[in-house]
C-alpha positions in Angstrom: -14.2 7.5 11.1 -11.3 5.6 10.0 -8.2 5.6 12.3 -6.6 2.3 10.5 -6.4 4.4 6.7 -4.6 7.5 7.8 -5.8 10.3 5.2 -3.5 12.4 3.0 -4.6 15.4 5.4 -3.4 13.8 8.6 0.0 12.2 7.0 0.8 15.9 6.0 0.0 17.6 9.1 2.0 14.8 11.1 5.0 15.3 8.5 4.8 19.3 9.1 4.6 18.4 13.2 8.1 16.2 12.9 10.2 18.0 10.3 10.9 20.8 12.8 11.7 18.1 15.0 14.2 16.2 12.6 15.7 19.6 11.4 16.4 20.5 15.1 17.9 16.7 16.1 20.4 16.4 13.3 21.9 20.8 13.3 22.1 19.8 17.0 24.4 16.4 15.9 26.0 18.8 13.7 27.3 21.6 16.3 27.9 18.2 18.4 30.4 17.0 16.1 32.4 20.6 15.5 
């Protein structure tokens, strides 16, 4: 098991985890600043 050479798998999965995350943060900035 390597945990130091993240796999192309695990980068995907932890860019589909954040997205909804960043999405969320920046249309809440968004609404902020109206």
């Amino acid at each position: 098991m390597n945990v130091a050479t993240p796999t192309k798998d695990c980068l995907e999965l932890v860019k589909e985890l954040l997205d909804p995350l960043i999405k969320a943060r920046s249309e809440r900035s968004l609404t902020r600043q109206e």
